[in-house]
N, C-alpha and C positions, 0 to 999 in steps of 0.2 A: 539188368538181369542178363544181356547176353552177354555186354563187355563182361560179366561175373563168369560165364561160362565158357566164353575162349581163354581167358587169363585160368581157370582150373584147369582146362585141356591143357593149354600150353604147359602149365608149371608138371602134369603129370607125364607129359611126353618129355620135358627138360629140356624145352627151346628158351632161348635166350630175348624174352620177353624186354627187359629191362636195360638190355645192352652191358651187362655184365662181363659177355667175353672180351679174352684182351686179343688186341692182332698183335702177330709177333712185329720187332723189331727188324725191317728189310727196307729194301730201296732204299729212299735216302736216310731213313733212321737208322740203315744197317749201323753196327756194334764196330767202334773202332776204340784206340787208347790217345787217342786226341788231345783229352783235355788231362789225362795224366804223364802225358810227353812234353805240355808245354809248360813254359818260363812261368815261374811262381816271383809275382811282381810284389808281395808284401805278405806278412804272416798274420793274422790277423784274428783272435779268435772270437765269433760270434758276428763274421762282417756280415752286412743285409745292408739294401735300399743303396749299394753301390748308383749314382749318377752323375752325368756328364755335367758339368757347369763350366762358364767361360773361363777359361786358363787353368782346369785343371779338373779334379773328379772329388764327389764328395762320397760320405758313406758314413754307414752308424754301427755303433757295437752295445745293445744294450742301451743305457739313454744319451749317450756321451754324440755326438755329431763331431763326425773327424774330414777336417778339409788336406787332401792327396796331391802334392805334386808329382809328376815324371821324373824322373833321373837316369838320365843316360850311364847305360854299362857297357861300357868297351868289351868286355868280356861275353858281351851276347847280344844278341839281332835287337830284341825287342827290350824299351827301357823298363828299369824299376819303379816301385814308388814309393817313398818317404810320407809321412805323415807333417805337414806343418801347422796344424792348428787345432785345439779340441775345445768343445762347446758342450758343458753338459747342460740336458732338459730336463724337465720336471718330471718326465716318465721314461718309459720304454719308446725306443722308436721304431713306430712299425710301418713307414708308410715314407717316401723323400720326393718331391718332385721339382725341377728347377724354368722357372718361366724364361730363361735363356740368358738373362741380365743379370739384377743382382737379388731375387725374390726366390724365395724357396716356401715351399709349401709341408708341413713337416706332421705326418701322422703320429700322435700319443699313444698308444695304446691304455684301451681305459678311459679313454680322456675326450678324444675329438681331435681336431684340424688345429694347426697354429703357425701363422705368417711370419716369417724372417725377412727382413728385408723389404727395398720395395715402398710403395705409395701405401702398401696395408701392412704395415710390420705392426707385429703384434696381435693381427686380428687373430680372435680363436671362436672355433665354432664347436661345439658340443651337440648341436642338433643340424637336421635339416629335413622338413616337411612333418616334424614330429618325431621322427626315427633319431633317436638316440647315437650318436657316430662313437659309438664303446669298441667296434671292430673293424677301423681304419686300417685298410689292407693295401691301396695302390693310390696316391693322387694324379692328375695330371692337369697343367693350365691349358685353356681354351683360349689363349689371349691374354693379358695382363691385370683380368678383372672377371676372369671367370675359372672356377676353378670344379673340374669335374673328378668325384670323391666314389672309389667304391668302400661298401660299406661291408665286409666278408659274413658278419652275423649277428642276428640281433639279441642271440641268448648268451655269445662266449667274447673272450678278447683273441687277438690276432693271434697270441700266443697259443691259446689253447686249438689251437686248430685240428688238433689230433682229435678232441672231442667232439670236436661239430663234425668229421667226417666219421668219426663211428658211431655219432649221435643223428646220423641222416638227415645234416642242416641243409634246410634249403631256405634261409629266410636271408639271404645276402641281400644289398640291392646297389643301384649305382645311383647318382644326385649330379645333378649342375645347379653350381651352386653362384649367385652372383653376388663379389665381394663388396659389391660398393652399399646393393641395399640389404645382403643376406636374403635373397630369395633364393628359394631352393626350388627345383624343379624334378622329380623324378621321371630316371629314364627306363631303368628296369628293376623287377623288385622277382623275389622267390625264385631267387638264385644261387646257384649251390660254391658257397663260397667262391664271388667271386677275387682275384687275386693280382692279375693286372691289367692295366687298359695302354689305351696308344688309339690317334685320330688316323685315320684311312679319308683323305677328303670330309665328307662331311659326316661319316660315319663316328664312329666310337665303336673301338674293339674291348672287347672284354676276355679274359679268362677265365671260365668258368673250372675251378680243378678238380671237382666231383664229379662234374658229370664230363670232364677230361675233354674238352673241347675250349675252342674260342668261338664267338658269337660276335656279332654286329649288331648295333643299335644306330638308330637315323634315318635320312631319307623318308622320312615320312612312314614309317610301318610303325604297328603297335605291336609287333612282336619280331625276336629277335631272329636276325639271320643267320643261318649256321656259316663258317667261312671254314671252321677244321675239327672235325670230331673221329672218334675212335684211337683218339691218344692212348700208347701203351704205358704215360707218366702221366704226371697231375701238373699242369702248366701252370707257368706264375706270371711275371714278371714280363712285354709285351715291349719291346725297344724300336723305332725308326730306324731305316739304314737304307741307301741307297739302293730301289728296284725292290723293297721288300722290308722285310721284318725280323730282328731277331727275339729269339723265343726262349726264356728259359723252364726247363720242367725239375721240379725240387723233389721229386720221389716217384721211383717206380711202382707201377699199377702188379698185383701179386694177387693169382687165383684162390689163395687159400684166404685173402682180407676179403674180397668179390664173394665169398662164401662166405663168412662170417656176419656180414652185412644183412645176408638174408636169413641169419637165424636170431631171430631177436630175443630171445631169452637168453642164451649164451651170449650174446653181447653185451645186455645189458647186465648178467654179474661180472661180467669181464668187467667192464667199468667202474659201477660199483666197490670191486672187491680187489683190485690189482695197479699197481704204482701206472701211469701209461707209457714208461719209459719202458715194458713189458709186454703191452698189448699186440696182440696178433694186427698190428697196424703198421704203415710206412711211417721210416723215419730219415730223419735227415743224416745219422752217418749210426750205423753197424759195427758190430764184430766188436764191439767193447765189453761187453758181459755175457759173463757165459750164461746167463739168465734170460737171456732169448730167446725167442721159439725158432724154429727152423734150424737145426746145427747138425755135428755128426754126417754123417755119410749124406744126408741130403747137398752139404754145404762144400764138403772135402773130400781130398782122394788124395792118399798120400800123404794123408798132413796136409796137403795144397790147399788151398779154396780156388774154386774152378771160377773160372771167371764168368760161364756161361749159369749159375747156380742161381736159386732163388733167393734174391736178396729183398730187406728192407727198404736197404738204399742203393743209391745213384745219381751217377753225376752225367747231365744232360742238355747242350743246350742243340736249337736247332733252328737254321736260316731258312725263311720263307718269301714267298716270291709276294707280291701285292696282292694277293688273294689268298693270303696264307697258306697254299699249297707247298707242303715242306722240300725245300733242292740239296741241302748238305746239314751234316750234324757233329757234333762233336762229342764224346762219349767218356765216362767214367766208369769203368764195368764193375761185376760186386768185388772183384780181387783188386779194383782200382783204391784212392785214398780222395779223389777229388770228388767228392758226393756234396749233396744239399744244395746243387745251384739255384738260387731266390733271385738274383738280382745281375743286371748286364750293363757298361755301359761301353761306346765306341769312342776311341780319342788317339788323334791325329793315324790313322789307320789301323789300329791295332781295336779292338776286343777284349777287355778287362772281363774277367767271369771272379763273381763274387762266388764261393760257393763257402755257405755258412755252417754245412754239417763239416766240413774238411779247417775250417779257420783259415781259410787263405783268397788270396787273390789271384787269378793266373794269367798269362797276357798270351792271347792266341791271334798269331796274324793270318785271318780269314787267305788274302791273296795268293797264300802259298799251297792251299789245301783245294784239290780240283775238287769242284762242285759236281754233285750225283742227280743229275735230271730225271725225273720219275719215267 
């Protein structure tokens, strides 16, 4: 009864109960053209689950698994990449992880978990603890026989992910799962799509992109640690790097979807009634239809599109120190073309950014961009 009547005070005063406001983009997320000034290493439309694996990088388009060499360009700093090999699978692929050797762990979308390579080739799992694995979002190996699976939602596929975030899913959850007997273990569950993980010592990192944070799980707690919240994007994608972490976020956080969310009747015929390629929601690349919401003078001046404007989308990745506290970023602004980044990998010092709303590859060399300390 009281928590009923502070949550009515608060909502009629219009304090920020729910953590709905966004902080601006400063310190080190300030706004730069970073990631639309650097070397586009391959064209690529619909690339996701970009990963490092020995001798070279892999990545998926749709269901097809495409293995990436390097190829040196005289004609600029950083090399290109070439495609030499395609593997198509029996679905969409929403999920890649590489146990460092020659085993790769491959999310279905729809489907479940399915092993390439390796002492478990071919294993596929479909379940784990009961939980249905229909919304394989992020894999990552624990070792060469443990394989820790986040699960982004128990009602939609990876795909539909526009849904579950304007359908306020919070049923994600994460699983260690062990290859040899198929034991599955849960580590976190009623989680709002989570999107990607990465081990910190004996932790596990997650991405939580609705509630715009990453968390920790381990060390012995039954609930999750916060490591980085009040993200002004929805983080994905959770990469190792030396001294820290790199962080990919796939869509900007937008006050008029933050509003939306709280009124549930206009969202829910919004949904019901309109294609979602239309919805007052983020997307992974913009300014293709003039069927949009937000346009006109909100968007332009001049005919321009202002770069500081409210977008859909953007392109964002960002380097974090071993406590996830953010030190430098890289940026796509709305008048940028580098939007949707899902997927990161590092190889021979260079930064590969997958960004899937833009269909390209871009290769950014961290060492030359001075780092911004909070």
């Amino acid at each position: 009864m009281i928590s009923a009547l502070k949550r009515a005070y608060a909502e009629f005063r219009g304090f920020d109960i729910d953590g709905r406001a966004i902080l601006p983009m400063e310190g080190p997320l300030k706004p730069n053209t970073a990631l639309d000034d650097a070397a586009v290493a391959l064209k690529l439309p619909d690339i996701d689950n970009l990963v490092a694996i020995s001798g070279g990088l892999v990545c998926s388009t749709g269901a097809e698994l495409l293995t990436l060499e390097l190829r040196a360009d005289p004609a600029r700093r950083t090399p290109g990449l070439a495609i030499a090999a395609r593997q198509t699978l029996s679905g969409p692929i929403s999920a890649i992880a590489s146990d460092g050797s020659d085993a790769l762990a491959i999310g279905i979308d729809g489907a479940g978990i399915t092993i390439l390579g390796g002492r478990h080739d071919g294993t596929m799992m479909r379940e784990a603890g009961g939980t249905a694995l229909r919304c394989p979002t992020a894999v990552l190996f624990a070792g060469a026989d443990v394989l820790i699976v986040a699960n982004g939602s128990n009602t939609v596929k990876a795909s539909d992910w526009k849904r579950d975030l304007m359908g306020r899913g919070r049923s994600g959850s994460v699983w260690r799962i062990e290859l040899t007997s198929g034991r599955a273990t849960l580590i976190g569950r009623d989680l709002a799509f989570p999107s990607g993980l990465a081990a910190s010592g004996d932790d596990i990192l997650v991405s939580e992109a609705w509630r715009h944070r990453v968390v920790a799980f381990g060390g012995g707690r039954t609930d999750a640690e916060v490591r980085l919240e009040d993200l002004p994007a929805y983080p994905s994608r959770i990469v190792p790097t030396a001294g820290g972490f790199w962080l990919s976020l796939f869509a900007p956080r937008n006050a008029l979807v933050e509003f939306v969310l709280t009124e549930d009747d206009y969202r829910k015929e919004m949904i019901e009634t309109i294609d979602p390629a239309y919805w007052i929601a983020p997307a992974l690349m913009s300014g293709r239809s003039f069927l949009e919401p937000i346009q006109g003078g909100a968007r332009k001046k001049l005919n321009m599109l202002k770069p500081w404007s409210p977008s859909w989308s953007y392109g964002l990745v960002a380097l974090c120190d071993e406590r996830m506290r953010p030190r430098a970023s890289w940026h796509s602004r709305a008048d940028g073309q580098v939007h949707g980044v899902t997927s990161l990998a590092e190889r021979a010092g260079i930064l590969f950014v997958g960004a899937k709303g833009a269909g390209a590859i871009v290769a950014l060399e961290p060492a030359r961009m001075t780092e911004r300390p909070l």
